[in-house]
N, C-alpha and C positions, 0 to 999 in steps of 0.2 A: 556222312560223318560217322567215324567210329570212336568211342570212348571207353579206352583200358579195355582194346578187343571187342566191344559191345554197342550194337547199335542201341539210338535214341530210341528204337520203337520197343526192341527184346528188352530195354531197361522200364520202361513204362510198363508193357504187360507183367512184368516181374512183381512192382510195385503195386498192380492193379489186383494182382490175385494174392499177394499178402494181407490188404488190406479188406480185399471180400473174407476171406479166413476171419480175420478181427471180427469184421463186425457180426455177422453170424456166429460166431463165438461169444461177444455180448451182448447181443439178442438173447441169443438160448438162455443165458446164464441169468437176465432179468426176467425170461418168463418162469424159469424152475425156480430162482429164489422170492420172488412176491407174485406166483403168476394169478392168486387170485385177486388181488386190489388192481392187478391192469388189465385183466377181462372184465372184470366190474369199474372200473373207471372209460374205457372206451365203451359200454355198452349205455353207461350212462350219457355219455357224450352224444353218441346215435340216438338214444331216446329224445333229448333235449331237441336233437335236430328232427325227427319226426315231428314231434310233437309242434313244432314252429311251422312246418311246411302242412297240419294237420290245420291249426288257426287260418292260414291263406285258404287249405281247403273250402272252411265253413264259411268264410268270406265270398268266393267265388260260389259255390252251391247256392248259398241266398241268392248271389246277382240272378244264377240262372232260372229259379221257380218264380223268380218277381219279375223278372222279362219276359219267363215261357221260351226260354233257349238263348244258346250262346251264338255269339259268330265265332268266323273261324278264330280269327287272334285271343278271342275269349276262351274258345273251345282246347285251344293250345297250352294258353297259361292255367289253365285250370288242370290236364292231365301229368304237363309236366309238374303240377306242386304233388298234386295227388298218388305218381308214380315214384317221385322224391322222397315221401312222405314215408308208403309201401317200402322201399327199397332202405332206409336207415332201419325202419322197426323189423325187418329179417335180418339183419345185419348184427341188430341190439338184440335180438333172440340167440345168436352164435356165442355170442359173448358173458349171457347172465341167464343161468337158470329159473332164476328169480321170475325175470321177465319173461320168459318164453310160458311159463305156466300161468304168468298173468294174462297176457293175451290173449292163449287159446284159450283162459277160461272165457272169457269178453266175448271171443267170435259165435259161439254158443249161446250166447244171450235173445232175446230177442231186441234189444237195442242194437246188437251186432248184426243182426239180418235184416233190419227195416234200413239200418246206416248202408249194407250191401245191394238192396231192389234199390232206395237212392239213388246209389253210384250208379247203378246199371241203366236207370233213367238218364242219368246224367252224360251216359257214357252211347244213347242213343239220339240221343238232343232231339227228341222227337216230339216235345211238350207244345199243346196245341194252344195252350195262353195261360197269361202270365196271372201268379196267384201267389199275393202277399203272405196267404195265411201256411201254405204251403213251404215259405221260403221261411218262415217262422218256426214251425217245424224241423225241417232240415236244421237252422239256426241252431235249436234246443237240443235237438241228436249230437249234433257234432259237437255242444259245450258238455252233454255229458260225458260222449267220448272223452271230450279232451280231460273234462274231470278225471276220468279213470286216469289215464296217462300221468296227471299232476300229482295223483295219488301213490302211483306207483312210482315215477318219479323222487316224490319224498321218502317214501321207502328205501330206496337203493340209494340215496344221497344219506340219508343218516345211516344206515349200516356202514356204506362208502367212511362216513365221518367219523365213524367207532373204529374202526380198523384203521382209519388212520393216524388218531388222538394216540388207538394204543401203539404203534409201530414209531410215532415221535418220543412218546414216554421207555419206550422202550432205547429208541436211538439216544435220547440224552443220558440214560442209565450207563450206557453202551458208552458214550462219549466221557463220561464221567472217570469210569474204571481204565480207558483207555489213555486218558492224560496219568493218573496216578501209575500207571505198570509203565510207560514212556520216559519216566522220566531220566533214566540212564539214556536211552540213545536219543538224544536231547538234535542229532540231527534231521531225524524224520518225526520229530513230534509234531514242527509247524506244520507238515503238508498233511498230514494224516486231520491234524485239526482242521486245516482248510476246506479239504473235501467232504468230512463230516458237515460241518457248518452250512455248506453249499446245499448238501442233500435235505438235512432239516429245514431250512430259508425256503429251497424248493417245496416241502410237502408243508410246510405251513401259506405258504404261495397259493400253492392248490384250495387249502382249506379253507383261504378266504374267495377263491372263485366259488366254492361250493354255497357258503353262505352267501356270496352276492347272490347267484341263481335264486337263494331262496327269499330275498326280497323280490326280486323280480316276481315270484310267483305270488307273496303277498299284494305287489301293486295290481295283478291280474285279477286275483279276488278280488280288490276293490274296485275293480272296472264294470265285475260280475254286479257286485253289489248296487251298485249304481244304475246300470242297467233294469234292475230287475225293478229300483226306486223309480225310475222312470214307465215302468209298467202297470204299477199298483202305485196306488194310496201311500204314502212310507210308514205312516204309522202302520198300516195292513202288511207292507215287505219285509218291516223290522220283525212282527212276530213269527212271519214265515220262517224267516232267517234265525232267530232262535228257536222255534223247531215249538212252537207254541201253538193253540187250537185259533181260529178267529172265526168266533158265531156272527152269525146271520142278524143284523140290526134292522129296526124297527126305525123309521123316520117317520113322527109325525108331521113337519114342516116340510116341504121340499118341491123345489119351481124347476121343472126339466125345459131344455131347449133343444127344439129339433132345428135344423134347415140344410134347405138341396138348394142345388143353380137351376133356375130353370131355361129350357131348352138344352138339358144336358145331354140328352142323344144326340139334338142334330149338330152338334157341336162336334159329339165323337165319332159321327161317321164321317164329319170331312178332318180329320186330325188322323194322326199315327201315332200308336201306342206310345213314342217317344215323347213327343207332343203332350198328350193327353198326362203321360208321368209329371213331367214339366208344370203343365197348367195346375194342375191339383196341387201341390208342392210350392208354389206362387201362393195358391187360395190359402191353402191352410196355413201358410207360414204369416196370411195377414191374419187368421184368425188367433192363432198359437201368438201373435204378439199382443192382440188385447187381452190376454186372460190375467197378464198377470194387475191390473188395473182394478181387478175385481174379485171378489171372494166365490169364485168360482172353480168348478173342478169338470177339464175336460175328459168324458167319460168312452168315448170311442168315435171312427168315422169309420161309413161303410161304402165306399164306391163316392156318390158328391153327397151324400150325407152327414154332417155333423151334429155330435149330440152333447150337450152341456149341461150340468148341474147345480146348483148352490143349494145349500143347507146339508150337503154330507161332501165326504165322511161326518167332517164339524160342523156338526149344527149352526145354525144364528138364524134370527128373526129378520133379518133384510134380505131372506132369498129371492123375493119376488122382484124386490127394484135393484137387487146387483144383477140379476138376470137382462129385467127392461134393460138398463142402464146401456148392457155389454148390446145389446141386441141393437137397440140402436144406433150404438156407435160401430157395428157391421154393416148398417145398412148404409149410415153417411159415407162408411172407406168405399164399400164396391159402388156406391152410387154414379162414381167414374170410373170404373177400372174396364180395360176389355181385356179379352183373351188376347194373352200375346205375341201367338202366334195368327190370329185372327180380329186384327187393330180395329176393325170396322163393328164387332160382334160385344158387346157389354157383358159384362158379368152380372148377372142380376141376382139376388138371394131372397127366397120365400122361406118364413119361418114362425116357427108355431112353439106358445109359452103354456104349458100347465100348471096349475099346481097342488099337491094332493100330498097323501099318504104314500110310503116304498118301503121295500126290505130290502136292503143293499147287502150283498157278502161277497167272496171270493166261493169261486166255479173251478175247479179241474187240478190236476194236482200236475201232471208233465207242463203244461202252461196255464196255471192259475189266469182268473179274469175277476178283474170287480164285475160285477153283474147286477143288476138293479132291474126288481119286478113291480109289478103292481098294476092296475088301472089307469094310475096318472100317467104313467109311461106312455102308454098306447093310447091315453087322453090327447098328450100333447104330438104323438104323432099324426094324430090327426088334426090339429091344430093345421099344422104345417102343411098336409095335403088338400086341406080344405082352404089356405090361405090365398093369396095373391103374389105377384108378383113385386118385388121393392118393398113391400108393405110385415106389419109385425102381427098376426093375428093371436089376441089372448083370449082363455078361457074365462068363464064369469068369474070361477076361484081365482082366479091369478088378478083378475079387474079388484074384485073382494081386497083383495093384502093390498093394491096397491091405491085404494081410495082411505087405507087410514092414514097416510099424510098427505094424498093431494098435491104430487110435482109429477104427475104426468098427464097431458091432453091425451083423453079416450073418448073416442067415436063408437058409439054401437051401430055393431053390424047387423040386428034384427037376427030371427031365429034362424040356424041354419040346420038342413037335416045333415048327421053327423052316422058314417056308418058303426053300424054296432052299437051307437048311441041313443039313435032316434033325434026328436029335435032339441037344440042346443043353444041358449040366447050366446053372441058369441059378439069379440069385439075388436077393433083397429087400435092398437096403440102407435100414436101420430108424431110424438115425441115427448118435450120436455116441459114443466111452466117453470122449475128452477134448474142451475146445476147442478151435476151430481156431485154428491159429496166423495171426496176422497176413501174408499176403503181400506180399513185398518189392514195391517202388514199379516200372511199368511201365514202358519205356523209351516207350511209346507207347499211346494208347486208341483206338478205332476205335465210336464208336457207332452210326454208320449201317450199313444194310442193304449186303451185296456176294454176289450172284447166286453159290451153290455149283454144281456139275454134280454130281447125283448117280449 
């Protein structure tokens, strides 16, 4: 088919390279007239997307130091986020000076080289078992990275914002003088206004994606914050969090709770780490659901150890029977439970009450820990190793607090030799002679783990 001499195809190529012309023509013409707010606006864009595929990172890292290695499907989605991640922040380095001097300063760091033997761990999957405290670590690395990131982030978002505020004030100015000089050829004023209008709509458009971004980074601090609530004490997070001192206190009241499963090895040699993840995560989630029944504060678990406190942070004189109280009603839940992936096998709990004198504070500064010392401590761990099986074994002090009201049946156990101790009159707490009474509401709960010194 020919058209006025010209085939369909010579007419299309015709068309097709006019129109390459165009647009390389304004291309060029919006990088020479604003080309620094669109090298700083796409470099911001690639930071954002970094910094998202950096969050998956520190997601996937933990899974792998708390497994002790990934499989392959693990091993895949973890390099592709990580290579993602890598591949925007060189991208966002082309694009903003800003940022290329923030980074390389970072890689220089030593948080930037311990974050690099990580990766290189990560990138050998050759970890020989799995290590919570390890994957915690990792956790802390990669939020302060990503702190950096956030930091630098709002930097380039509010310069971003200044240049833009002034290039609208300047456009309305612009728009202003341009309606008054228009008014004679009154036939191109509408379209000239059109287009103007368009462009402002657009960059005020922008300006409100820029501030959404910056809620978003407000909800993520408060994820931080909560998190960190969940580690510590709150009243002990809240002053960290304002950047305030928190000394070492003095507890003279205070009733510690130790207990382990017993027959916990031979349980874990016929189980698989999967398994064994599982079973713990069962236990502790029946423990984690009686605390809040009680004025009690859980203070760490180590491997089938858990350990509980009442009388701190906030002090009160019922530490000893909110302690009995919860311990009891541990030993009634596992009374039947068995492991669940070993229906024929009982859960069984031995557990040991002190109660004494402690200095409680916060320990370390990359990952602070409440930590609680003293005698009692290591009193009432030996409570617990010296106990029984199903049974609650207390100290004479903890028998002491709890014979001034007289609602719990205790059996003495006669002297026991206690190591490091020598001998020790010690005793069977067997249960209840009334109910418990209802404990008043807590100024605060603390359900996550926070690293004790014992």
């Amino acid at each position: 088919m020919v058209l006025f001499n010209q085939t369909i195809q010579s007419v299309i190529d015709f068309y097709t390279v006019k129109n390459t012309l165009l647009i390389k023509w304004t291309g060029a013409s919006i990088r020479k007239a604003n080309g620094h707010v669109w090298r700083q606006s796409v470099g911001y864009h690639l930071l954002i997307l970094s910094k998202e595929q950096a969050g998956i990172e520190r997601a996937l890292g933990s899974t792998f130091f708390a497994k002790g290695g990934f499989s392959p499907t693990e091993e895949y989605r973890y390099h592709t986020r990580r290579y993602l991640g890598d591949s925007y922040l060189q991208q966002s380095k082309l694009y903003s000076q800003a940022i290329q001097e923030r980074i390389d300063e970072h890689l220089n760091t030593d948080l930037g080289r311990i974050i690099e033997e990580n990766r290189g761990r990560i990138l050998r999957n050759n970890e020989s078992r799995p290590s919570v405290e390890l994957g915690e670590i990792w956790f802390a690395n990669l939020t302060s990275y990503l702190n950096i990131l956030k930091t630098l982030q709002d930097d380039v978002a509010e310069n971003l914002l200044t240049v833009i505020d002034g290039l609208s004030l300047s456009l309305q100015s612009k728009l202003t003088i341009a309606i008054i000089a228009l008014v004679i050829p009154t036939l191109l004023s509408p379209f000239i206004v059109i287009i103007i209008n368009r462009l402002v709509s657009k960059m005020q458009h922008f300006n409100i994606v820029l501030r959404s971004k910056g809620d978003d980074e407000r909800k993520e601090r408060k994820r931080t914050q909560t998190l960190l609530y969940e580690m510590l004490p709150i009243s002990i997070a809240r002053k960290l969090l304002s950047e305030e001192s928190v000394k070492p206190e003095f507890y003279n009241g205070v009733t510690l709770f130790f207990s382990d499963i017993c027959g916990f090895n031979e349980i874990v040699l016929n189980s698989s780490p999967l398994q064994i993840i599982d079973m713990m995560n069962t236990i502790y989630r029946v423990f984690d659901s009686l605390l809040g029944d009680y004025d009690v504060y859980k203070v760490e678990t180590i491997g089938d150890c858990y350990m509980v406190a009442s009388g701190l942070p906030s002090p009160n004189d019922r530490h000893a029977r909110e302690l009995s109280n919860f311990a009891l009603d541990v030993v009634g839940t596992f009374s039947t439970m068995t492991v669940p992936h070993q229906p024929r096998v009982y859960v069984t709990i031995r557990i040991g009450l002190n109660s004494g004198t402690v200095v409680a504070g916060v320990v370390g500064l990359k990952m602070p820990r409440y930590c609680i010392f003293g005698d009692t401590v290591n009193t009432a761990s030996r409570m617990m190793s010296n106990g029984a099986a199903g049974r609650i074994h207390i100290s004479e002090s903890t028998k002491l607090q709890l014979d001034r009201k007289n609602e719990f049946m205790i059996e003495s156990r006669g002297s026991v030799v206690v190591k490091g101790k020598g001998e020790m009159n010690t005793y069977w707490l067997n249960g209840r002679q009334i109910p418990p009474a209802k404990s008043p509401a807590l100024a605060f709960s603390v359900d996550e783990d926070a690293l004790s010194c014992i």
